[in-house]
N, C-alpha and C positions, 0 to 999 in steps of 0.2 A: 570475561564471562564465559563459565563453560557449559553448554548445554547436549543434548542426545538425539534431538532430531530438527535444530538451524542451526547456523552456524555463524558468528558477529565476529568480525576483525576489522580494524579500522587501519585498510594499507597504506594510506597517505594521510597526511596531517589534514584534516576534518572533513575525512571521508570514510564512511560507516557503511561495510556491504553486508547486509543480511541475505544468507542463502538459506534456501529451503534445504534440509536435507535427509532428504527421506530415496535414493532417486529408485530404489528398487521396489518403492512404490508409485512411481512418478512424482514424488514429493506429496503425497497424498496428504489431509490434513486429518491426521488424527489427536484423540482428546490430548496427548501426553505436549505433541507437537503446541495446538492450542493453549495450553495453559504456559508454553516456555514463550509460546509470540506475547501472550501477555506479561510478561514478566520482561521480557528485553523493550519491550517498548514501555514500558514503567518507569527502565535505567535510560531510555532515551528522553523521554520527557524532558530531564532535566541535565541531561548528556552537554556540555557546553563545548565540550572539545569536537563532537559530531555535529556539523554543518549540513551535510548532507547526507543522504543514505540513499543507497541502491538498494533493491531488494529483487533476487535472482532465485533462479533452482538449480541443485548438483544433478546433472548429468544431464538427458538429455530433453528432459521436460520441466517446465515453470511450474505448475502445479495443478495436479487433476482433478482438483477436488476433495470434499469429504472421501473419505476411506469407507469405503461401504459395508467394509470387513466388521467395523465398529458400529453397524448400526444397529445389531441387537442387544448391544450396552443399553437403548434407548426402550428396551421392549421387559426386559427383568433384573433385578436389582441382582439375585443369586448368580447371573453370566459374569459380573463385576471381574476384572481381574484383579491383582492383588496391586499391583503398580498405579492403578486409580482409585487405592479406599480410600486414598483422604481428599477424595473431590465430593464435597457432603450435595451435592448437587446430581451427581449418578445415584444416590443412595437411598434418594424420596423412594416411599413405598409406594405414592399416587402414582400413575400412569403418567395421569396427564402434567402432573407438575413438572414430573422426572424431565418428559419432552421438552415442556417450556423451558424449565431451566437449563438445560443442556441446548438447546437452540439460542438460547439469549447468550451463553457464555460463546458459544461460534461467533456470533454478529457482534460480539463486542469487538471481535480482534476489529473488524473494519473500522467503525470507531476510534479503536485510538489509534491506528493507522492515519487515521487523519487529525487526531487529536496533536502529536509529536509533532513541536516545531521545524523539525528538518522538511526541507522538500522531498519527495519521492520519488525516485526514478524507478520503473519498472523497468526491466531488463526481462524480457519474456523470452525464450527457445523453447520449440517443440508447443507441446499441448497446454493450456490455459483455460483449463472446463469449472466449470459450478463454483466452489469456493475458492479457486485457483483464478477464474473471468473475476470472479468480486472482487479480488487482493491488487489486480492490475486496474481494476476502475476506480477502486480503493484511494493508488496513488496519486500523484501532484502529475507526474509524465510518465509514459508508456513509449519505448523504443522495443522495437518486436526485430528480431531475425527470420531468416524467409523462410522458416520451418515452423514459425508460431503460428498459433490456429487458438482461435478461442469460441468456444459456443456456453451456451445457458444450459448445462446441462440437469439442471431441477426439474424442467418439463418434461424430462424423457426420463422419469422415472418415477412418473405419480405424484409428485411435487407440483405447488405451485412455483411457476416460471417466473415468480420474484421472490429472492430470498437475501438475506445477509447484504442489502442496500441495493439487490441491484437494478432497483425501481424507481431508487431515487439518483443513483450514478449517470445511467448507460443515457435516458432524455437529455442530462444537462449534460451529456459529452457530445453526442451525434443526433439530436433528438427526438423527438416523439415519435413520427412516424417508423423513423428504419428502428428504434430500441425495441421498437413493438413489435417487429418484427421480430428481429433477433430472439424478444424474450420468447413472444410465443410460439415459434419454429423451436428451438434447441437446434437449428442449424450451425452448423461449421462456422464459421469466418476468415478465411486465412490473411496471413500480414499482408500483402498485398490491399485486398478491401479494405481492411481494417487501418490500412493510409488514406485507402480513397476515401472516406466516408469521416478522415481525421479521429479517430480512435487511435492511431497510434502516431509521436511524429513523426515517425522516417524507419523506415527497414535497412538491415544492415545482412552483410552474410553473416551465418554461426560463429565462425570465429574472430568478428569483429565487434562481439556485440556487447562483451564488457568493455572495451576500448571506446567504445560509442557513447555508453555510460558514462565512464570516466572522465570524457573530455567534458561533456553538459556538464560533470560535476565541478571539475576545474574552472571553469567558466564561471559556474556561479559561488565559487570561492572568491571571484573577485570583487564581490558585492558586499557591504559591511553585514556584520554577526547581526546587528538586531535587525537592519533594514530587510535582511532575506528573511528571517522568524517575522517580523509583522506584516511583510507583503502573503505571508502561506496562510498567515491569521487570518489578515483582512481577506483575502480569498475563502476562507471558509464562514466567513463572516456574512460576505455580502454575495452571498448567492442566493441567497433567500431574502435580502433586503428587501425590507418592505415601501422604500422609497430611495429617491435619488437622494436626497437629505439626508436619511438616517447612514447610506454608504458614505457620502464627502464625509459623516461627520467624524466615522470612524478614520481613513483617509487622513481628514484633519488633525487627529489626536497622534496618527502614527510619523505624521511629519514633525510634527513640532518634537514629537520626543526623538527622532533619530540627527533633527540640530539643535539638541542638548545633549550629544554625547561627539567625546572628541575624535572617533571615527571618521565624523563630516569635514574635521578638517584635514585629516590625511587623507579622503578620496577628491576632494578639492585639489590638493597636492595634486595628486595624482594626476588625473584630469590636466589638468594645466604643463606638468611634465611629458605628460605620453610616456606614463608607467605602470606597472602594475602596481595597487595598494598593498600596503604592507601591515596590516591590522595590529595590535597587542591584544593580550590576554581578550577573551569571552566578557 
């Protein structure tokens, strides 16, 4: 998959690193960027060979956010550039539609960020502000190096201090009381707090911080293909369960299908040997 502002390579057999790369804007998230994160995460959906995926920034920042450069795309259809005529969503004459619509395509990346069955490791360095904080609350885990810093940056700039999910993330990570803070300061956070308070697991230095990645993702390669896709299911499942019953039941339905498939008995093998499983085909 070749794309102009991330970048997808899959370095090891069923590990899938998406990097932001924009870094000479801090990986900033503009429209062109937004439309290619929905299109790789479309091929990830149904990606069988990706097990996991890291999702990182090229150089020295994770991501800063909306690009602010692009925010008068939002104010007249005649500033259009030519590289976004066929986003028919820039293109409404209405004001207000234009906004909606261009705000609803942002929030969707979060969405299927979480929609893709791979787990998510967030690999955060340097700054992780406004839609750059969503992409990492976004994910399944969050590993920060000691230069990451994340704030809510929509408060501090005339926005309301929840946008693109992150009203419904930042409570169910660390929450009610400290998210509300966070949300309505637009204060800092550096990796540091953001261990203490369990936002992130564990800080690593700069240059160990795709290796730190790597190994959680090794890790959970040792787990079978469907049992890791329906435990990320059932995790976005039953967070909002509305009863203990209604989660065992899903629970229930993903046990009985993962010993109907012959995976169970090669991690049985395994288990029993003191080996690592050896999976076949997706």
């Amino acid at each position: 998959m070749k794309y102009k502002t991330i970048k997808y390579q899959e370095l090891e057999e069923g590990i899938g690193i998406l990097t932001l790369n924009r870094p000479e804007r801090l990986n900033a998230l503009n429209f062109e960027m937004i439309e290619e994160l929905h299109e790789v995460f479309s091929e990830l959906e149904w990606n069988l060979d990706c097990r996991v995926l890291i999702l990182t920034g090229e150089g020295r920042a994770f991501c800063s956010g909306t690009d602010l450069k692009e925010s008068s795309l939002f104010e007249s259809v005649d500033k259009l550039p030519e590289k976004y005529s066929n986003l028919k969503y820039l293109k409404v004459e209405d004001d207000a539609k234009r906004k909606m619509y261009g705000q609803k395509r942002i929030a969707e990346v979060m969405i299927r960020l979480r929609r893709i069955n791979q787990p998510v490791i967030a690999a955060v360095k340097g700054p992780a502000t406004g839609g750059g904080f969503a992409l990492a609350m976004a994910s399944d885990i969050r590993i920060a190096s000691e230069s990451a810093r994340f704030n809510n940056a929509f408060i501090n700039i005339g926005m309301s201090g929840t946008d693109v999910g992150s009203s419904y993330f930042l409570p169910r990570l660390i929450g009610l009381s400290r998210a509300a803070e966070i949300l309505y300061t637009g204060r800092f956070v550096d990796a540091r707090e953001a261990e203490r308070i369990g936002f992130v697991s564990r800080v690593v230095p700069d240059n160990q911080l795709l290796e730190a990645a790597l190994d959680l993702a090794r890790e959970m390669l040792k787990k079978s293909p469907l049992g890791l896709r329906l435990t990320k299911e059932a995790i976005n499942q039953n967070i909002d369960a509305p009863s203990i019953e209604a989660a065992i039941y899903l629970e229930n339905r993903n046990q009985a299908v993962c010993m109907s498939t012959k995976d169970i008995f090669e991690a049985l093998a395994a288990f029993f040997e003191k080996r690592s499983p050896k999976y076949g085909k997706r």
